[in-house]
C-alpha positions in Angstrom: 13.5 -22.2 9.5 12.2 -20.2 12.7 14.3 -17.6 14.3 14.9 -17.6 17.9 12.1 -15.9 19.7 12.6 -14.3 23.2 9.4 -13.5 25.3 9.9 -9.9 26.9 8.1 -11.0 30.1 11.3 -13.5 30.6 13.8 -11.2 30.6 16.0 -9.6 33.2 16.5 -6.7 31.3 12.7 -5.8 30.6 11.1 -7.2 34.0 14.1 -4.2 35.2 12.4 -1.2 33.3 9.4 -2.4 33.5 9.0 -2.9 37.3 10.7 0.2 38.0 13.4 -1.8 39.8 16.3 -1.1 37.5 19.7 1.0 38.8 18.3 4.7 40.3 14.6 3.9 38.7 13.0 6.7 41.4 16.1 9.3 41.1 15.6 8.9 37.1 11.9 9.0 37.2 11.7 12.4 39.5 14.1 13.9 37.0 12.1 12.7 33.8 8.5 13.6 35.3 8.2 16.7 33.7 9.9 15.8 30.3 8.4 15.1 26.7 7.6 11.1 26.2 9.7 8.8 24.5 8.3 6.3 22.0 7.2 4.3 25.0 5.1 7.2 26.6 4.9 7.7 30.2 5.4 4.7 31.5 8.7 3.9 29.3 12.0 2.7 30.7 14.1 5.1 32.3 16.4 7.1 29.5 19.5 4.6 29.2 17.6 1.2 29.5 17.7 -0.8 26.8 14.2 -2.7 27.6 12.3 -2.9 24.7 9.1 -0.4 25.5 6.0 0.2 23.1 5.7 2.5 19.8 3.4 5.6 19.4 0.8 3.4 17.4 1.2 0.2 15.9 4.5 -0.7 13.9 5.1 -2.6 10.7 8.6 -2.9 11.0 10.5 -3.9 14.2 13.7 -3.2 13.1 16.0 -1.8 10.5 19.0 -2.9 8.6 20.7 0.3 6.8 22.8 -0.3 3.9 25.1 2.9 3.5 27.4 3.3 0.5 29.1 5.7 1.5 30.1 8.3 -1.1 27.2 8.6 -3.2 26.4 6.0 -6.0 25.6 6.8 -9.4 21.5 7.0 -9.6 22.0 8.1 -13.3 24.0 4.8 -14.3 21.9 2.5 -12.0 18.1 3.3 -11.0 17.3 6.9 -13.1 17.8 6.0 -17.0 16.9 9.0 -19.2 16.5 8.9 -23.2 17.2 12.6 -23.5 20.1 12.8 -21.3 21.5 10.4 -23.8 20.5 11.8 -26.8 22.1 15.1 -25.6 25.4 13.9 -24.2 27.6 16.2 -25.0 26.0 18.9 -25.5 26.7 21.9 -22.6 23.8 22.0 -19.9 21.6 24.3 -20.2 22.9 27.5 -17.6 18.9 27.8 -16.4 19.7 23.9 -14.6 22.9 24.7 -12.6 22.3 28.5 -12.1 23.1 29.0 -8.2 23.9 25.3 -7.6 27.4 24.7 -6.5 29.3 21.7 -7.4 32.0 20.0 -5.3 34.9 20.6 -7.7 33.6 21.3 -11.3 35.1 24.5 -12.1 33.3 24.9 -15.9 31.0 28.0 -16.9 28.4 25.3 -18.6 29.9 21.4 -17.9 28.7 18.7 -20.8 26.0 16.3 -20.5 27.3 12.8 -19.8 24.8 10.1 -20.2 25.6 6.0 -19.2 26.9 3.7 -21.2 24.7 1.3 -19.5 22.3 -0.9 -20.7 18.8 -0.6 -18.8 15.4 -2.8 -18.7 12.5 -3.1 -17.1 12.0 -5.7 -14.5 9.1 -7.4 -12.6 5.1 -6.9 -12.7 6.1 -3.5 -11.1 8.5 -2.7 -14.8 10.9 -0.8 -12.8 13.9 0.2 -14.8 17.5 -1.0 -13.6 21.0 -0.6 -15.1 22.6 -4.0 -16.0 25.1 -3.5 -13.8 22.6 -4.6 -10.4 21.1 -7.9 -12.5 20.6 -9.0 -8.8 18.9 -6.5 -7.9 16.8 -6.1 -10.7 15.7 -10.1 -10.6 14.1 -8.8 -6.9 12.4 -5.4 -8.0 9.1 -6.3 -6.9 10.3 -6.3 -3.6 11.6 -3.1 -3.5 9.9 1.1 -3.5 12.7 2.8 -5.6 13.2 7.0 -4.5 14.2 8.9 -7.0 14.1 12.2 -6.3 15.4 12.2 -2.1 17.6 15.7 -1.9 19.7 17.0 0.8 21.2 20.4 2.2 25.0 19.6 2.0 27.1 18.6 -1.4 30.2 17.8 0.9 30.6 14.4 1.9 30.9 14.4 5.6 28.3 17.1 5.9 26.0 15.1 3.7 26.8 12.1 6.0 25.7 13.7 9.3 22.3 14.8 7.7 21.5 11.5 6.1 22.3 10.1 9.5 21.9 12.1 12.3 19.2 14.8 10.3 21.9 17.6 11.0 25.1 18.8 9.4 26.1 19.8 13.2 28.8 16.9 14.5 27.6 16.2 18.0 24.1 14.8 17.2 22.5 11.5 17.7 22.6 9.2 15.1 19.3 7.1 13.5 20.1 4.5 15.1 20.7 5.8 18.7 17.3 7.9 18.0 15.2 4.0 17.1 16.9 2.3 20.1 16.3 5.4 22.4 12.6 5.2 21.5 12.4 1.5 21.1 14.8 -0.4 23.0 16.3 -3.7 22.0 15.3 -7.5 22.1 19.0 -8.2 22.1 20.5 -10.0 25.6 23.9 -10.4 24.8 24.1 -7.8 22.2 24.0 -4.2 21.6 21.1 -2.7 20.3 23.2 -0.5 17.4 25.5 -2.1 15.6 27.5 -1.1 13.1 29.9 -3.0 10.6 32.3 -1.0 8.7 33.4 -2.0 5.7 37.2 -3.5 4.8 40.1 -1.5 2.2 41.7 1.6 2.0 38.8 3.7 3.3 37.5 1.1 4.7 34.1 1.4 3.8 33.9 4.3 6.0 32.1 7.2 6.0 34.3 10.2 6.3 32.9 10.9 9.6 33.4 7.9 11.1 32.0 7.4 13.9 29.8 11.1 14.3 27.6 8.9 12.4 26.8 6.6 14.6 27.6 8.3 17.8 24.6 8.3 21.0 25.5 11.9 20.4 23.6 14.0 23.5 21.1 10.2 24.7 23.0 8.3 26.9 25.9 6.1 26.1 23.8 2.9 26.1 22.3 4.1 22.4 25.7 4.3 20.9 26.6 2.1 17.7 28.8 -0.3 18.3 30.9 -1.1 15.6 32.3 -4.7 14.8 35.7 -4.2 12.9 35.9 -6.6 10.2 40.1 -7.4 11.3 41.5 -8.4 14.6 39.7 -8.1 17.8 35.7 -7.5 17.0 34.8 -5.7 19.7 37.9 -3.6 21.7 38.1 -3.8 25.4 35.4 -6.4 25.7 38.0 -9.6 26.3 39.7 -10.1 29.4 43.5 -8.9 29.3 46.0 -11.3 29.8 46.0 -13.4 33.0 42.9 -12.5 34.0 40.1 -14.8 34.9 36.5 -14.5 34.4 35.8 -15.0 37.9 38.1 -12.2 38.6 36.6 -9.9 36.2 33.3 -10.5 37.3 33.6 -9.5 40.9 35.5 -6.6 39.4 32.4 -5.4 37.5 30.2 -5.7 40.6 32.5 -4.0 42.3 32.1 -0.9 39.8 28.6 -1.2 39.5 28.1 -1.1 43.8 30.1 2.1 43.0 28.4 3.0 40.1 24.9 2.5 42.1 26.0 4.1 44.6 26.8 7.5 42.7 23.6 7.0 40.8 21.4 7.2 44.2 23.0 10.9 44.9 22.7 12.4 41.7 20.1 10.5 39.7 22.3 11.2 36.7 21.2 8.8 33.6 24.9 8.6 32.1 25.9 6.5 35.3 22.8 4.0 34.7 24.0 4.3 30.9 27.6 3.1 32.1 26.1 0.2 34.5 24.2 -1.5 31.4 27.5 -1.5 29.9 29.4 -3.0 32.0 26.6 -5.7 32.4 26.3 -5.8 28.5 30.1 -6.1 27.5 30.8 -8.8 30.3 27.5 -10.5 28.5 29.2 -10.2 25.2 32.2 -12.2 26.2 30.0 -15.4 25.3 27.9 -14.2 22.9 29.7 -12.2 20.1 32.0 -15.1 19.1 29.0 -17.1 18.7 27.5 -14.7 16.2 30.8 -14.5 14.0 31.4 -18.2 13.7 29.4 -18.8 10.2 30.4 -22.3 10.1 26.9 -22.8 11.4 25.2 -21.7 7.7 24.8 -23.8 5.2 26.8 -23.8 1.8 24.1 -22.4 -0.1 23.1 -19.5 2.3 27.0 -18.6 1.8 26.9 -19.4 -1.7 24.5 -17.2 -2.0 26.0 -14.2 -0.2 28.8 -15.2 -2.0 30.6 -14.6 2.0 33.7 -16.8 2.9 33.3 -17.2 6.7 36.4 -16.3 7.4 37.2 -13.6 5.2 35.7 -10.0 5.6 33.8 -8.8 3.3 30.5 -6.7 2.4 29.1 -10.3 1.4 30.3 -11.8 4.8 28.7 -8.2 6.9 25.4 -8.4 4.9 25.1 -12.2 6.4 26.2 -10.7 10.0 23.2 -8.2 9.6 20.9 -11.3 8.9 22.2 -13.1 12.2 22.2 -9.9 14.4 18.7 -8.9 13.5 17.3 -12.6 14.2 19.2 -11.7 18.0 16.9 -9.1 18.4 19.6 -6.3 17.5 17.2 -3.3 16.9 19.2 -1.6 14.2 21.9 -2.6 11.9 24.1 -0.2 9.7 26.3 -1.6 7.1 28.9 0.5 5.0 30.2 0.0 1.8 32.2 2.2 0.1 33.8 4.3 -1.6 31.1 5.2 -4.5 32.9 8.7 -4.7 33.8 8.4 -8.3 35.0 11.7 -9.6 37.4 10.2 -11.8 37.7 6.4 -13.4 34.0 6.3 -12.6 33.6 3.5 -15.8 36.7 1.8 -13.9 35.5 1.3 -10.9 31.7 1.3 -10.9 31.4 -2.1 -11.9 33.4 -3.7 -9.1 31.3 -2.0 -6.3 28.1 -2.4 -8.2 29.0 -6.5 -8.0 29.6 -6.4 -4.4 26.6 -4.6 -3.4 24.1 -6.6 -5.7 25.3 -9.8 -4.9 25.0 -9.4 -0.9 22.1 -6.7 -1.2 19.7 -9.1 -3.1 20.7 -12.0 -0.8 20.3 -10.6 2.3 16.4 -9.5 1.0 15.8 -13.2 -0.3 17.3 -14.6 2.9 14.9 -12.3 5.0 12.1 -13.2 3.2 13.1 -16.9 2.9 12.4 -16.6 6.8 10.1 -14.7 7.2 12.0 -11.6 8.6 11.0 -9.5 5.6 7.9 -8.0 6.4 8.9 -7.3 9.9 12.6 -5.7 9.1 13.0 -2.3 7.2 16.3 -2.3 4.2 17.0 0.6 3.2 20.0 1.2 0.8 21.9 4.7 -0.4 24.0 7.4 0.0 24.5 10.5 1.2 23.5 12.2 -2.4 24.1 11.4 -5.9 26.6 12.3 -9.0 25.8 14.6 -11.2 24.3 14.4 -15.2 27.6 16.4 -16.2 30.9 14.9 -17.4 33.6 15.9 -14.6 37.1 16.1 -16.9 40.3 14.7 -15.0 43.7 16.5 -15.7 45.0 12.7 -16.4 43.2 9.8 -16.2 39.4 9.1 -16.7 36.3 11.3 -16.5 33.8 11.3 -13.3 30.7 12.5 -11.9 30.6 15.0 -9.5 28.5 15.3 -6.1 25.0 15.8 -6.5 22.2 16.6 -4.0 18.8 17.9 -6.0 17.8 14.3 -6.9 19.0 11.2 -6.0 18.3 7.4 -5.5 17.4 5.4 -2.1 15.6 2.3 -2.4 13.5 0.7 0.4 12.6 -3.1 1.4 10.6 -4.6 3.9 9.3 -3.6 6.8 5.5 -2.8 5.3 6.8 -0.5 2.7 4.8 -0.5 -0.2 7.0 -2.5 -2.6 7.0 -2.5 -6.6 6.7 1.1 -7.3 9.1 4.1 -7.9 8.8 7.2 -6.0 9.1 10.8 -7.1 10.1 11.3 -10.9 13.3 13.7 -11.9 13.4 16.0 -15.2 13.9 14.9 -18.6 17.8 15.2 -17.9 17.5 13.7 -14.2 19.2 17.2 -12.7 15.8 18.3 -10.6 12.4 16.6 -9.1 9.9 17.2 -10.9 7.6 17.4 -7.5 9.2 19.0 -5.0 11.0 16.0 -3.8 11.8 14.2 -0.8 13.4 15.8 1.8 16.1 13.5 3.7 13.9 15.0 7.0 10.9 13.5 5.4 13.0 9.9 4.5 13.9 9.7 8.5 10.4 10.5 9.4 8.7 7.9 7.4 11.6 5.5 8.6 10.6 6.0 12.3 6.6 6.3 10.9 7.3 2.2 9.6 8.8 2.3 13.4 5.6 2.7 15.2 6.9 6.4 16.3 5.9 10.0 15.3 9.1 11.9 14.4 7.6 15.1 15.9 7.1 13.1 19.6 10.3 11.2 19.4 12.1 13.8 21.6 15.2 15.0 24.1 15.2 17.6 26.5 18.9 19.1 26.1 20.2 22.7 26.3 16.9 24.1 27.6 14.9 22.5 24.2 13.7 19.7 22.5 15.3 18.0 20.0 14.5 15.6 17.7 15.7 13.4 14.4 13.8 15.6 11.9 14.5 19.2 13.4 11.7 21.2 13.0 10.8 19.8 9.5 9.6 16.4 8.1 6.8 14.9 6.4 5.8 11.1 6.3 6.0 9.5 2.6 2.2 8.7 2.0 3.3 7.1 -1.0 5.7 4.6 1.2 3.0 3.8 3.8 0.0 5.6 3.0 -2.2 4.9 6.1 0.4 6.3 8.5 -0.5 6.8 11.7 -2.3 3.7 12.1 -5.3 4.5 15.0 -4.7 2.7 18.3 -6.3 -1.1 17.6 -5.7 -1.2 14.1 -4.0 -3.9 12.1 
């Protein structure tokens, strides 16, 4: 089966940036003259179109479908198996490990050692270990580069959220996706270049932060995620109220944009061009979003193999959505699953979220590849750190795991990553790297490096500096795509 193609050169939105017609192009242009280029260089889109504009240097991947489990899985009882850790369950951990290092809420001097009570094996030509909890997942190893050792700054959750999405544990930031559409733009017509689906249940799925993890942050409005709620309306304020005709609506939207337009001639500001594309975008959206939820169209064994009921919400059902957004030309997708925050009833309740994750996770790879999306769409799936390699004792009730952020497990798909190999190797207890590790910075920058873009180019102008995803730190993974930056011409 092919996917829908759209030639750039046909659209209203590109032929727009491109020709330098689009809303307050010469206001926008005398204000950017002086500023850092985007991904698209020079002659980019003004900041605020959505018109899909070049890379620094060749991409492998044109877009990226994120996979967020929000509360930090288990790496030790599902990618990082370790015989000694095992053999010394029990036992109280060394003090030399956890000297200095906070934990969350473990209170002991020296916690015990807690090993799995999981079954691993090695899988595929590539013999990549995987607990028998993700059989899916292990079936499709070969596919996959498995990070072991990626560490972070924060061990609380929604601080650990806003670095592994927005490269900061500042709320106010840009999040990756704003960052890849800013730089990028989107192939989407009647969709929104970001979008996010939240996950259904008590916590929903969600992140603790919400949406500071997906927010445009300081870019203009038009690179905010744009969630789809998995109950009731999908979209809010995109319908037409009651009583009120399309006709009607649509010579109310002119109306604001000649207003709109009109504001943006005087002050050039890009926000206003942000809130025109909107307008244009959400009246758009009226016809096509119910399109893209109806799943009557796929066959019985696509959902089969989700294991999605079209009309039920689910991680199964959103991991099919991602599929049918990214063959729209949605630039970036972020799905959340949640909540892996198991400090208690950890052996409860692992096995239920493991299910739902491999089930959809491995399908959604097989259905990419099956189309040939694969090669040309990034996965990436994890957390915002790991649990710990000591037992976390519960007043009543089961034992836990406890936050931990020195070495955890991300695994990649797709999008030229160099698949069937692991990445980084922890100690013989799986508390520290045994290299220095991998920096979340140095995760996002080989993310937008798959991109086509340079992290340390991909910049803002804001507050009288420059800002960027990776801060002032970052280093491509050579391991993950080891002839990064390809030179101009290359294949």
């Amino acid at each position: 089966m092919t996917i829908p193609t759209h030639d750039p050169l046909r659209t209203r939105r590109y032929f727009l940036g491109r020709s330098g017609l689009s809303l307050g192009a010469i206001a926008l242009q005398a204000l950017l003259g002086d500023r850092p280029a985007t991904a698209g260089g020079p002659a980019a889109s003004p900041v605020g179109s959505m018109a899909p504009r070049p890379p620094h240097f060749p991409a492998r991947a044109q877009r990226v479908i994120y996979l967020f489990m929000a509360g930090g899985p288990s790496q030790l009882d599902l990618f990082d198996y370790k015989p000694v850790l095992q053999a010394r369950a029990g036992e109280p951990i060394p003090e030399s490990f956890i000297k200095g290092k906070p934990f969350a809420q473990i209170t002991e001097k020296q916690p015990k050692l807690l090993g799995t009570p999981y079954r691993f094996r090695r899988h595929g030509e590539s013999g990549i270990e995987v607990s028998e909890l993700l059989p899916r997942t292990a079936a499709m190893v070969d596919d996959l580069a498995v990070i072991k050792t990626v560490k972070t700054t924060e061990f609380v959750h929604h601080l650990a959220e806003l670095v592994m999405c927005t490269g900061t544990p500042r709320f106010g930031r840009p999040g990756l996706g704003a960052w890849v559409t800013y730089g990028l733009g989107s192939e989407a017509e009647d969709l929104p270049g970001f979008v996010v689906l939240p996950g259904v249940g008590a916590l929903g799925g969600m992140a603790r932060t919400k949406e500071a993890i997906y927010t445009n942050g300081f870019l203009p409005s038009a690179y905010q995620g744009t969630p789809l709620r998995p109950v009731g309306e999908p979209i809010l304020n995109v319908n037409n109220p009651a009583g009120v005709t399309r006709a009607e609506q649509q010579r109310l939207v002119r109306l604001i944009q000649e207003l709109d337009e009109e504001r943006l001639d005087g002050t050039g500001d890009p926000e206003i061009a942000a809130r025109v594309s909107s307008y244009e975008l959400a009246f758009r959206m009226q016809a096509g979003t119910p399109e893209l939820l109806d799943l009557r169209g796929e066959s019985r064994a696509t959902l089969a193999l989700y294991g999605a009921d079209p009309d039920q919400p689910s991680f199964a059902r959103n991991c099919l959505l991602a599929r049918r957004l990214v063959e729209r030309g949605v630039r970036f997708v972020q799905v959340i699953l949640g909540d892996w925050d198991h400090h208690g009833r950890i052996y409860q309740d692992l096995p239920s979220l493991c299910r739902q994750s491999d089930q959809a996770c491995a399908a959604l790879i097989a259905d990419l590849k099956a189309r040939g999306l694969l090669e040309s769409t990034l996965v990436i799936w994890g957390g915002e750190f790991g649990r710990s390699n000591v037992v976390q004792l519960q007043p009543t009730g089961p034992i836990g795991r406890d936050h931990h952020i020195d070495a955890f497990t991300v695994w990649m798909a797709g999008g030229g990553v160099r698949a069937g190999q692991t990445v980084g190797e922890t100690d013989e207890i799986g508390f520290n790297p045994i290299d220095k590790g991998i920096h979340v910075h140095d995760l996002q920058a080989t993310i937008l490096a798959l991109l086509g873009m340079d992290h340390r180019k991909l910049t803002y102008h804001y507050q009288g500096r420059d800002f960027r995803l990776t801060d002032v730190g970052g280093n491509v993974v050579g391991a993950l795509t080891p002839r990064w930056p390809l030179p101009v011409g290359a294949s």
